[in-house]
N, CA, C and O of each residue as an XYZ file, in Angstrom:
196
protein
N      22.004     15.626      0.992
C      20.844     15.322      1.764
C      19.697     16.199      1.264
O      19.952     17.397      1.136
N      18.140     15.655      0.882
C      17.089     16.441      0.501
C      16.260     16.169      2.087
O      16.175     15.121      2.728
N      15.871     17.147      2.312
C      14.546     16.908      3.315
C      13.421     17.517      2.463
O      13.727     18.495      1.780
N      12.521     17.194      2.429
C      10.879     17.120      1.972
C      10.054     17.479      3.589
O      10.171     16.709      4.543
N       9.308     18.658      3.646
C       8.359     19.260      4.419
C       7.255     18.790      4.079
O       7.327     18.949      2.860
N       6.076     18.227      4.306
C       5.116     18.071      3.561
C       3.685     18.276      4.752
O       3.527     17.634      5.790
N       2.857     19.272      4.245
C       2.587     19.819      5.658
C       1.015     18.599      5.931
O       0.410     17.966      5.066
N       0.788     18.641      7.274
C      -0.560     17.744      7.361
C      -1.862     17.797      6.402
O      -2.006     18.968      6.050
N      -2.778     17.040      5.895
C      -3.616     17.554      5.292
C      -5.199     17.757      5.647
O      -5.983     16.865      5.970
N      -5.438     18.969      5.525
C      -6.788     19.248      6.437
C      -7.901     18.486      6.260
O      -8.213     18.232      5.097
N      -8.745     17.955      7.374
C      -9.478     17.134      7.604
C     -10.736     17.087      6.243
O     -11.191     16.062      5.736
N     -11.079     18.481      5.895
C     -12.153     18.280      4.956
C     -11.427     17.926      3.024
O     -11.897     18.275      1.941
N     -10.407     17.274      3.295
C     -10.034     16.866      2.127
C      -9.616     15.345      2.003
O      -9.298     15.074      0.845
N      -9.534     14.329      2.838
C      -9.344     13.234      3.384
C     -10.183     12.600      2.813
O     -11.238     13.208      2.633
N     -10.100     11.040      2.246
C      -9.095     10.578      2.293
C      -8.375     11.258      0.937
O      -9.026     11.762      0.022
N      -7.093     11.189      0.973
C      -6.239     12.046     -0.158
C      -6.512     10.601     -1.621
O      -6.143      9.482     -1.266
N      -7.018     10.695     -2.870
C      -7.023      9.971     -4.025
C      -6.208     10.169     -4.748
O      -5.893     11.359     -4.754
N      -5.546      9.436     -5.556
C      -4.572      9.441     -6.150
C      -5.034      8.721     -7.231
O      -5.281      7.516     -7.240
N      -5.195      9.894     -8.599
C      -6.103      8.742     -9.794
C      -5.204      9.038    -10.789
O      -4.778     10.166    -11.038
N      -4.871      7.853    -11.451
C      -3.619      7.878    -12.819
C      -4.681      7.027    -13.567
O      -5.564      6.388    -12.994
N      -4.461      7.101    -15.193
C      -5.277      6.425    -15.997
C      -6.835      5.091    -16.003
O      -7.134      3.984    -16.450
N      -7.401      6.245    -15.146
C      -8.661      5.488    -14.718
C      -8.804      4.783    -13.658
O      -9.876      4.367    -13.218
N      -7.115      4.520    -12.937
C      -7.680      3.515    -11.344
C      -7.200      4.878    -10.301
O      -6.387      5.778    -10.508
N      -8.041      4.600     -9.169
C      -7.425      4.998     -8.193
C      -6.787      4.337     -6.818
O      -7.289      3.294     -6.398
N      -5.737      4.914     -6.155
C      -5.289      4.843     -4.655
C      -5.584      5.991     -4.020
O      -5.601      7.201     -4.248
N      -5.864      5.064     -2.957
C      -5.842      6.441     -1.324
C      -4.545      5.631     -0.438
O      -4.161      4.502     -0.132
N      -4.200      7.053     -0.280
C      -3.008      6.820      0.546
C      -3.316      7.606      1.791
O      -3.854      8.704      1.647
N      -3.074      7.226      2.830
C      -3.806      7.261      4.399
C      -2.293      7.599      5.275
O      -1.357      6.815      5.430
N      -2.396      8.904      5.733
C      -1.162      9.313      6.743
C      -1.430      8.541      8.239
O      -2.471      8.804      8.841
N      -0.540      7.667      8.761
C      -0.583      7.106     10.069
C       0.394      7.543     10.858
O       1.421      6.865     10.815
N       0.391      8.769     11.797
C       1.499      9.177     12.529
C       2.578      9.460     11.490
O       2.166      9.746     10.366
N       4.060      9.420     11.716
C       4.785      9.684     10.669
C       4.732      9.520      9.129
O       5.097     10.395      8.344
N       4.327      8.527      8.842
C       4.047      7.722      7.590
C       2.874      7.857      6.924
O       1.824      8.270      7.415
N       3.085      7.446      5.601
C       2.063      7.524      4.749
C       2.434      6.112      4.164
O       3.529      5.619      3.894
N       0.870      5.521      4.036
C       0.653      4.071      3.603
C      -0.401      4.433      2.910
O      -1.239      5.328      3.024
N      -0.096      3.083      1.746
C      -1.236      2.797      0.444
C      -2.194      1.772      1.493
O      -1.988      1.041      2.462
N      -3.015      2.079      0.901
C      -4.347      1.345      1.429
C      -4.290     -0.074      0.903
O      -3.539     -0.117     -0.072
N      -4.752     -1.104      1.167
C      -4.955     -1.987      0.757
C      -6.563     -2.238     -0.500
O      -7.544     -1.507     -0.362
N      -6.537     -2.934     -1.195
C      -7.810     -3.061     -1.671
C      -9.405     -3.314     -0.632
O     -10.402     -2.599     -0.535
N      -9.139     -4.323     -0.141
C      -9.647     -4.499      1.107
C      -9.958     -3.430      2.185
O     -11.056     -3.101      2.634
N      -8.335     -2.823      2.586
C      -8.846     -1.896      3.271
C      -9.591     -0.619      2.626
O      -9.441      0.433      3.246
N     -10.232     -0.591      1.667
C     -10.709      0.608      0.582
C     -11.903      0.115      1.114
O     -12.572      0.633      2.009
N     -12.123     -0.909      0.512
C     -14.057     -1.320      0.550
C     -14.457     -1.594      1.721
O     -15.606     -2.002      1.889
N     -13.298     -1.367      3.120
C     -14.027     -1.652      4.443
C     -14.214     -0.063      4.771
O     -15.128      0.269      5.526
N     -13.319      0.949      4.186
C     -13.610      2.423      4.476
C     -14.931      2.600      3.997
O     -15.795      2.939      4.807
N     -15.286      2.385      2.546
C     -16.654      2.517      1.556
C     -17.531      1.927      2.420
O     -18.456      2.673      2.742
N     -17.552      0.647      2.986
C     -18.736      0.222      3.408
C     -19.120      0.787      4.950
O     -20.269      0.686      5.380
N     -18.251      1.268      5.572
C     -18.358      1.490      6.471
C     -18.955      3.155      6.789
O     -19.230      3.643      7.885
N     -19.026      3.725      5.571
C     -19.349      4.991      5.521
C     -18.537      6.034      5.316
O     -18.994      7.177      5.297
């Protein structure tokens, strides 16, 4: 059995980017979980401010 700690991440670093060979993901912590963003949901974060 591995358990992984992975501690919360502080507000002035949000949303967390994740850039590999020129594209990026944001991956967005929801309560337990961590989810990839959708494309969609990217450009409704961007437009929205």
């Amino acid at each position: 059995m591995v358990l992984l700690s992975i501690p919360a991440q502080p507000e002035h670093t949000k949303p967390f980017v994740v850039t590999k060979d020129g594209s990026s993901v944001i991956y967005e912590r929801r309560g337990d979980r961590t989810t990839r963003l959708s494309t969609a949901e990217v450009r409704a974060v961007l437009a929205a401010g």
